[in-house]
Each structure stands twice: as structure tokens, then as C-alpha cells.
C-alpha positions in Angstrom: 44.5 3.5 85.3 47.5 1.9 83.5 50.3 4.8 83.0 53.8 2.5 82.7 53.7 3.4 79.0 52.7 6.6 78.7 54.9 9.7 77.6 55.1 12.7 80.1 56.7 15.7 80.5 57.6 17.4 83.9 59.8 20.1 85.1 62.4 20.4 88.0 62.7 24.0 89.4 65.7 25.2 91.8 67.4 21.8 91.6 71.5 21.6 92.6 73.5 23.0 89.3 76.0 20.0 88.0 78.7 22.7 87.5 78.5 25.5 89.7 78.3 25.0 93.1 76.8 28.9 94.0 74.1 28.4 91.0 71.1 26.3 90.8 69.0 25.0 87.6 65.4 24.5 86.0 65.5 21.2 84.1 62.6 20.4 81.6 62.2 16.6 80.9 60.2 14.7 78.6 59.6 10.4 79.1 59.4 9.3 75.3 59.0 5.1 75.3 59.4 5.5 71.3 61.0 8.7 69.9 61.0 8.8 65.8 64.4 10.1 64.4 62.2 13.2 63.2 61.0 14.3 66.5 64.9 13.7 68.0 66.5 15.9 64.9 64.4 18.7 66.2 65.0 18.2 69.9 69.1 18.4 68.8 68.5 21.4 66.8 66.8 23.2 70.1 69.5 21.9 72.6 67.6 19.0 74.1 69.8 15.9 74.9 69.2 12.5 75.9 69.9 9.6 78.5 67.8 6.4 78.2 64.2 7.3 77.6 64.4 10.5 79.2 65.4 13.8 77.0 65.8 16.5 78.8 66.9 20.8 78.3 68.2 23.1 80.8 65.8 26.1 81.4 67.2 27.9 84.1 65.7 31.5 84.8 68.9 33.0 85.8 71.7 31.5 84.2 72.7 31.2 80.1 76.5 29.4 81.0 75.4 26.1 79.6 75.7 26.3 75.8 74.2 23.6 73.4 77.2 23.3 71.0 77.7 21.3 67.9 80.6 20.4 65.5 81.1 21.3 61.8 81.6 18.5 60.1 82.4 19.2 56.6 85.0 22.3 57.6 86.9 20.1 61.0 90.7 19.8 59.9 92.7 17.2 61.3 95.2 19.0 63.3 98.9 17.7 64.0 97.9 16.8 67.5 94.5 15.0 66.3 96.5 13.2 63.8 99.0 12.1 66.6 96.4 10.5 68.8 94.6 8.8 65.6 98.5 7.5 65.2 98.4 6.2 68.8 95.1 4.5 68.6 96.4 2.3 65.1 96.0 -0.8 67.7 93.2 0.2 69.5 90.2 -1.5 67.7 86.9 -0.5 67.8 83.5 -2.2 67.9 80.1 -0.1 67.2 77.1 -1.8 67.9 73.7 -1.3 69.8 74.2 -0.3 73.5 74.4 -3.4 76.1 75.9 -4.0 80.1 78.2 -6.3 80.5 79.8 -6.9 83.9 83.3 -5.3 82.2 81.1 -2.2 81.4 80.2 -1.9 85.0 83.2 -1.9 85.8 85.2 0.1 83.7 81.9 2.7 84.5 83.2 2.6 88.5 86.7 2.9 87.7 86.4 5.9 85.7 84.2 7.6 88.1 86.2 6.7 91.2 89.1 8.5 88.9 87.1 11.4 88.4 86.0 12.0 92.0 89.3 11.9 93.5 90.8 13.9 90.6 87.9 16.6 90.1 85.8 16.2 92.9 82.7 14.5 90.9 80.4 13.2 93.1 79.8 9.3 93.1 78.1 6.9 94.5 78.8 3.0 92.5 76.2 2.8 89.9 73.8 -0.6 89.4 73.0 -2.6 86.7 69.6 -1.0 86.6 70.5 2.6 87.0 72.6 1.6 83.9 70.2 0.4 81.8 67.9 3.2 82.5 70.6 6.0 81.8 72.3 4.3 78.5 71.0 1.0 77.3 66.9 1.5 77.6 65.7 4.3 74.3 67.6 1.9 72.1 65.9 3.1 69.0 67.7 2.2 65.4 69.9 5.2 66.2 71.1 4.3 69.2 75.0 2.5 69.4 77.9 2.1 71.6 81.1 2.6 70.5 83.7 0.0 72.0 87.3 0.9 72.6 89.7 -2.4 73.4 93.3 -2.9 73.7 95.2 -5.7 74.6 92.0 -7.7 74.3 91.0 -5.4 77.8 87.3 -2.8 77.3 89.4 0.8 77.7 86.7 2.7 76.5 83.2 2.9 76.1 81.3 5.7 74.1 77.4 5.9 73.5 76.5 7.6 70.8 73.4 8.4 68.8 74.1 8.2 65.1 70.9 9.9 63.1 70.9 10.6 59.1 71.8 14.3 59.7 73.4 14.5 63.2 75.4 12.4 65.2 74.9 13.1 69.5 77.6 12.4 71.9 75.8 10.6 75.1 78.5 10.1 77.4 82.1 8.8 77.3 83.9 6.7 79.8 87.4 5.3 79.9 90.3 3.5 81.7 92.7 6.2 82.8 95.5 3.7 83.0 95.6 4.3 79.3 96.0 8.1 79.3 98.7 7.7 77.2 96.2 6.9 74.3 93.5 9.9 75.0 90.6 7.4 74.1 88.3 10.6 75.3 89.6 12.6 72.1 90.1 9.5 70.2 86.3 9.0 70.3 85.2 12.6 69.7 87.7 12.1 66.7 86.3 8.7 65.5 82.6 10.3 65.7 84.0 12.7 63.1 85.8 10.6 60.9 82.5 8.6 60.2 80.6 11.8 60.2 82.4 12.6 57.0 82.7 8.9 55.1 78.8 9.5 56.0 78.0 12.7 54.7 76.9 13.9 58.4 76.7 17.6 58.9 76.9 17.9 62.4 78.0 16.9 65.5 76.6 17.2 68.8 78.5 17.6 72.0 75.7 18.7 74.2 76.7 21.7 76.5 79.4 23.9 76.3 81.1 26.2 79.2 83.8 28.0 78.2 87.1 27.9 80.4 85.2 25.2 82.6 86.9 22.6 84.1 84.9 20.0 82.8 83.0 21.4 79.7 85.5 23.6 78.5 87.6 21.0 76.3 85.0 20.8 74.1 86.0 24.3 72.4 89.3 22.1 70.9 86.8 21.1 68.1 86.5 24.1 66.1 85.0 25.0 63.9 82.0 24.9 65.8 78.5 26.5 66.5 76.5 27.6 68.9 72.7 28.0 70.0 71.6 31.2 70.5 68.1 31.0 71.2 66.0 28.8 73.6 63.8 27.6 70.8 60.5 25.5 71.8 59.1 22.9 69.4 57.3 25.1 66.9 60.0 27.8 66.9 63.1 27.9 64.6 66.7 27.8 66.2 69.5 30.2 65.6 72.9 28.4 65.5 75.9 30.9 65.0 79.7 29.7 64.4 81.4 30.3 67.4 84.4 33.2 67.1 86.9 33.4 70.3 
């Protein structure tokens, strides 16, 4: 029996919760070798997200914290503070092309998480080329891209981002923290929206949201924004409100 390029779908009860160390979470995941940009629109609109081939949507029985959010493009303002790290980043140039692994990805990827695990406690444990390619190069449909942040002729930033006809997804972001004084982590979020807007792209998707986390709670600087309300399956319609503080 030949399986190696078959789609499945499985779900993982009671596992460790990222965010909360008291909590635990239901994951369901889904193995799609060739996802059509119609299927994926849906999957954003119901709060699914996506690393390599596998898309995945939190489940958990117990627990609502995680919120899918996602940016509204056509009413985001420029605010004096985004405009001042746009300003900042007027040498930082930027590359977006289809997701790769280069041996300066690797290890810019280490750096940042060595950062982040001394600073925030993140557990870490040196990622390979493999486990790299499966999480952020492999799924590399037409939508698929990385944006590339350099400076000074160095990779400082690397963001992979999934760039559909009515939604753009945030993957992941990583960065060189010796350049802190540019905030390429908002600079990105900010670039995303800038091309939302010369492209006519509603929305923005910045996966989960938990407000006044330590991690996930910056995310509520992007207003306006909404918010899913429902845990929608496939074949049922989601309710997105605009988030009001």
C-alpha cells in the first residue's frame, strides 16, 4: 500500500498548550500535498493556519483564549509611530520571492530563537535543515513567498508569508535582534499591509490572538481589526466581528 502522497487528517487531544503552561490543547491537522487557493481561502476564513504541508486549527474543549484575528485592510491608518519605523527602514531593502534555506537562514533562525529563549523563556532546541524545509519551504504553492529583510548587505529579517487574491497570511517572522533599533518585526507586519492596499487585498491574517499575552498580545496594535467568533467547520459560514476594546 503506497500512502507517501496521500492527504490525511488526524487529531491530537490533551497535547502541552504553546501559551499557558496550566492549560492543555486539542489540535486538528490536515496533510494537503496540493492545496488550491479556493480550499486555503476557506480554511483562513474558519481560523485554520498553515506550516509546510500541514494546516492545522486549535479545537480545544476547554479553552476559547486563542483567537483567529485578521487585519482591515482598506480602513488601517498609518499612525505616527508606523510611519516612524517605515522612516527607519528607508535602507533596509527588501526581497519577496518563493520560500528557500540558505545556510544564513539557518542561522539567523537560531539566533533569533536563542534570543527568544533566554528573553521569554521559549523553548528551543537548534532546528535542521530538514525540520526547516518541512515547517516553511515544503507547501510552496503559487501563493507561497518569503519576504527578505537585508541591511548592510547582512539577512536581518526573514518573513514567510502567503499572499492569496483576497487574503494575505502571516506564517512566521524571524529577525536579528541586534537590529532592534529598526523593529523589522513591525516593519514586516507594516510592509504586508502596504502591498495589501497597492493590491486591493482585503484582509490580513495574523493567525491567533491573546489579548494582554506576552507573546500574542502585540498583535492588537493593528486595529482596526476583526475577530472569529464561531468555530466554523468546512460547510458552515464564519462570523467575523470588528474587535472593540
Amino acid at each position: 500500500m503506497h500512502i507517501l502522497n496521500q492527504d490525511l487528517e488526524f487529531f491530537e487531544e490533551n497535547r502541552i498548550c504553546s501559551y499557558f503552561n496550566n492549560e492543555v490543547s486539542d489540535i486538528r491537522y490536515r496533510f494537503i500535498n496540493n492545496c488550491s487557493i479556493k480550499d486555503y481561502q476557506k480554511k483562513l476564513e474558519r481560523g485554520w493556519r498553515r506550516f509546510g504541508k500541514i494546516h492545522f486549527v486549535p479545537e480545544c474543549k476547554n479553552c476559547t483564549k486563542c483567537v483567529s484575528m485578521r487585519i482591515d485592510v482598506k480602513n488601517f491608518k498609518f499612525s505616527k509611530s508606523a510611519k516612524r519605523v517605515i522612516s527607519k527602514n528607508k535602507e533596509t531593502k527588501l526581497y519577496i520571492r518563493p520560500p528557500t534555506v540558505t545556510k544564513d537562514h539557518m542561522e539567523l533562525y537560531d539566533k533569533y530563537h536563542s534570543f527568544m529563549h533566554d528573553k521569554k523563556l521559549w523553548p528551543y532546541n537548534p532546528i535542521d535543515v530538514d525540520d526547516y524545509i518541512k515547517s516553511y519551504v515544503e507547501g510552496n504553492t503559487e501563493f507561497a513567498k518569503e519576504f527578505l529583510y537585508v541591511r548592510d548587505n547582512k539577512l536581518i529579517g526573514v518573513a514567510l508569508v502567503d499572499v492569496l487574491p483576497k487574503s494575505i497570511s502571516a506564517i512566521y517572522c524571524f529577525y536579528d535582534h541586534d537590529y532592534d533599533y529598526l523593529s523589522i518585526g513591525k516593519y514586516s507586519i507594516l510592509s504586508q499591509i502596504k502591498i495589501a492596499k497597492d493590491l486591493n487585498i482585503p484582509y490580513i491574517y495574523l493567525g491567533y490572538w491573546i489579548n494582554k499575552h506576552h507573546s500574542m498580545g502585540y498583535k492588537e496594535e493593528y486595529k482596526p481589526f476583526e475577530i472569529l467568533k464561531n468555530r466554523a467547520n468546512m460547510d458552515e459560514e464564519p462570523i467575523w466581528e470588528e474587535y472593540k476594546s
